[in-house]
N, C-alpha and C positions, 0 to 999 in steps of 0.2 A: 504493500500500500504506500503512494505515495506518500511523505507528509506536507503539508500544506501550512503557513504560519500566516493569519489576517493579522494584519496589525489597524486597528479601528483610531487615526488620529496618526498618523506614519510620518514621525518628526523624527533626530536629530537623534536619538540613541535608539529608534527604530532602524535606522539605516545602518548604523556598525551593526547591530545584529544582523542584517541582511545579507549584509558583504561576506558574513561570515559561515551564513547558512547557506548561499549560491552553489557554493563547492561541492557541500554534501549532498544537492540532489533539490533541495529541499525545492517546492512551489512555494511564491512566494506572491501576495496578494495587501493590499493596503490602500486606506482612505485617507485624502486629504479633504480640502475646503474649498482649495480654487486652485486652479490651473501652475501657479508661480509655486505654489508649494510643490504639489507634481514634479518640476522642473529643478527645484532645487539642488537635486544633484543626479545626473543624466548619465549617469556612471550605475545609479540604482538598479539592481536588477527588479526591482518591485513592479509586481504592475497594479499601477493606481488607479481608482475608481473616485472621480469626487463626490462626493456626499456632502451637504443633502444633495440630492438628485440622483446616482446609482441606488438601487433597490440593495439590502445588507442581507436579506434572504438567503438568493441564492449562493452569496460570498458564507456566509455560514455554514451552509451547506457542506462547500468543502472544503473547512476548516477541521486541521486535526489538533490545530495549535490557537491560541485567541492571546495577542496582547492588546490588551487595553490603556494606550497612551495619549488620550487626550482629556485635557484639565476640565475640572467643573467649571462652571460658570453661577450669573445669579441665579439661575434656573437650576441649578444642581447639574451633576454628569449629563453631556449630551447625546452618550451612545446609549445608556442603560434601559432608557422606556423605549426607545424605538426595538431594541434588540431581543427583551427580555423572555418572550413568547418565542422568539425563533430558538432560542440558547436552550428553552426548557425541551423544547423536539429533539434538538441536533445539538447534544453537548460536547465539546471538543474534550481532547487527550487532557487537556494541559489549559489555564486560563491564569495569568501574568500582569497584575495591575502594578501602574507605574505611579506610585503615589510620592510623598516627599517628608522629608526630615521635621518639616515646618506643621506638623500634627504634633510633635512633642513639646512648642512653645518655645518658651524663654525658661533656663536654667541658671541663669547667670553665673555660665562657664563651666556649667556643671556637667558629669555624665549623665548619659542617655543608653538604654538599650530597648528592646524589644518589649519589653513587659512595661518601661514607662510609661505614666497614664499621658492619654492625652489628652492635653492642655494649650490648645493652640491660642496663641495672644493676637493674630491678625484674620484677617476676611479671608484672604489665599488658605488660612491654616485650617480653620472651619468649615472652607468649604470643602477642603479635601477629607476631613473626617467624618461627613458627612456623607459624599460619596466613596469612601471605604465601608461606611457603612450598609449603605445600600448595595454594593456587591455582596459583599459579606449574606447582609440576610437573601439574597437570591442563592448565593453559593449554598446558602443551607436548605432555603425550600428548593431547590431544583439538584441537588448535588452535582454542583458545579467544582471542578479540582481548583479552587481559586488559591494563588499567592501573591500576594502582597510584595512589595519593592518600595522601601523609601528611601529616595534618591537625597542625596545630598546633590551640594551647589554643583552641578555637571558643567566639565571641562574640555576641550579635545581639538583635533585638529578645526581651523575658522571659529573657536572660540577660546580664547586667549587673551593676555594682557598685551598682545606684542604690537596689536595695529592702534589701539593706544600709546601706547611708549613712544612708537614713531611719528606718530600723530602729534606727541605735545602734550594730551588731552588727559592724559592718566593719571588718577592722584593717588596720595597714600593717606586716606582718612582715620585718624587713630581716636578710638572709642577707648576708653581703657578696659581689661578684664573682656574685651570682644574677639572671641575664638568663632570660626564658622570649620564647618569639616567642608571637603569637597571629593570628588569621583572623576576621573578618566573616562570618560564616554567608552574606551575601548575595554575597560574593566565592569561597568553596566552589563554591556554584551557579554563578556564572559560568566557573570553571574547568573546573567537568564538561561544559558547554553546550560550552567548546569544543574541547574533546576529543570530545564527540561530532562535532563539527563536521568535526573533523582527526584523525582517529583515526590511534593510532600503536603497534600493539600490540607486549607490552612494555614499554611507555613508563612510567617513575615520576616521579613528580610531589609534589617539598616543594608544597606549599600554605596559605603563610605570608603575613604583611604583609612590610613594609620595614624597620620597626623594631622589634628586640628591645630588652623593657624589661622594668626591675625590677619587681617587683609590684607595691612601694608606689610606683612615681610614679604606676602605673594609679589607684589608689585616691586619691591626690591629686588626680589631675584632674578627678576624677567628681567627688569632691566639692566642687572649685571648680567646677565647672560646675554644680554644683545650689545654689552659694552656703550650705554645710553648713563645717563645722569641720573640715580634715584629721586626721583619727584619727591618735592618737598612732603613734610610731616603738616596736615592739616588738622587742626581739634574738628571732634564730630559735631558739637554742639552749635558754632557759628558757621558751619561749612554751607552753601548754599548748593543743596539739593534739593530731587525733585521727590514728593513724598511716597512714590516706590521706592525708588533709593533710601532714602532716612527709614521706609518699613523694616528695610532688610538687618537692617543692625536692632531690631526692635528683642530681637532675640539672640541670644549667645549660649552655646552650647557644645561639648563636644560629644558624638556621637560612636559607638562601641558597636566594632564590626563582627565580635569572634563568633556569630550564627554562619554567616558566609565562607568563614575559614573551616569552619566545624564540622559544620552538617553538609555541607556540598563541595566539600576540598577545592574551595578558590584560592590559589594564590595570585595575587592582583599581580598586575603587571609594571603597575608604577602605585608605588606603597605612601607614596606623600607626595606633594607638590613637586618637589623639586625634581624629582626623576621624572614626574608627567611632561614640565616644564620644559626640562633639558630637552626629552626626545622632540619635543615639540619646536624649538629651536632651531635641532641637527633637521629635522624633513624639512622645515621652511625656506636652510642654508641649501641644504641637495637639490630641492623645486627653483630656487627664486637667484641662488648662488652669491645673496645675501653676506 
């Protein structure tokens, strides 16, 4: 049988999964919103259906795999009522919801694991507990194999500090006692690989590095690694940002990976910033000759 993997909302660490499932055979199906997203990288082996407007039906159908990667809204989850009825007929192998770190709140700088309550301090953080929950209670009336995935700050190649740094435009905002964790987009995909691999339904999963770190040592590094001037030390309080931005520091936290190491034998591929960074450097100097 083949396997087939829908990805419902096919962004940015939908695609390193993809790239990675091509080889093996896999069918490979996924929705965007409009046409540009589609196009985002034409290197995809995905074939994309936009929605709204493609019917999810018959895409379910032949789903042996279901990630679910796209964010709630004011309305709650955008895929879950339209899908819910079809999911209860045609349950797939394996179902993989891409949630985020930002369900455990503000700890101020404290640890975080898996069993932390959730306590989310902003609108993003709520709404995603909110649709964690409504999968959840499907996964249980319909015995749907759901896992859970919260994602910390995602990083990877075309998202980096570095076209900032050369830009000028990148600062070092220092909050005191402000820790965030972050993830390798190319270590996401390996975590979901093996979770399909070991499936454990139920199962939630931080999906983080090793090291949580301030923001601006991130932006120091980058910048000595491109041999740029470290951006001056900015205090957070009179900084003038836009209130996404100031949201983001509303929380400090670091996040506790050892379920990923454990129970699905991942060893990440870049264990803190700076080895994500660095590779990310070397492929920009080999492409750009930088």
């Amino acid at each position: 049988m083949t396997r087939c993997l829908l990805t419902l909302g096919h962004g940015y660490s939908a695609r390193a999964l993809a790239h990675r499932l091509a080889p093996e055979g896999w069918r490979l199906l996924g929705t965007t919103r409009t046409a540009s997203e589609a196009g985002e990288s034409r290197a995809d082996p995905t074939e994309i259906h936009l929605w709204p407007g493609s019917p999810l039906e018959p895409l379910l159908e032949q789903a042996t795999h279901l990630l679910l990667s796209a964010g709630p809204g004011a309305e709650g989850d955008p895929f879950l009522p339209h899908v819910a009825d079809a999911l209860r007929k045609h349950p797939p192998h394996w179902v993989g919801y891409l949630s985020t770190v930002g369900v455990y709140g503000d700890h101020q700088g404290g640890w975080v694991d898996e069993e932390t309550p959730l306590t989310p301090s902003t609108k993003r953080g709520q709404l995603r507990v909110e649709a964690e929950a409504g999968w959840q209670a499907l996964a249980e009336e319909a015995g749907l194999p759901l896992h859970i995935f919260r994602l910390a700050g995602i990083y990877g190649p075309g998202r980096g500090p570095f076209a900032k740094l050369r830009a000028g435009t990148a600062r070092r905002i220092v909050k005191p006692g402000q820790v965030f964790s972050r993830i390798h987009v190319e270590d996401i995909a390996s975590v979901l690989l093996a979770s399909m691999e070991r499936p454990n339904p139920g199962a939630i999963y931080n999906v983080c590095d090793d090291l949580p770190a301030p923001p601006q040592d991130v932006i120091a590094h980058a910048a000595e690694l491109l041999g740029l001037p470290v951006p001056p030390a900015q205090d957070f309080e009179p900084a003038d940002m836009t209130p996404m931005a100031r949201s983001f520091y509303a929380e400090s936290k670091k996040v506790r990976n050892d379920r990923i190491r454990d129970e699905l034998g991942v060893e990440l591929r870049y264990p803190n910033y700076r080895a994500g960074l660095e590779a990310l450097a070397q492929a920009e100097e080999a492409t750009t000759g930088r």
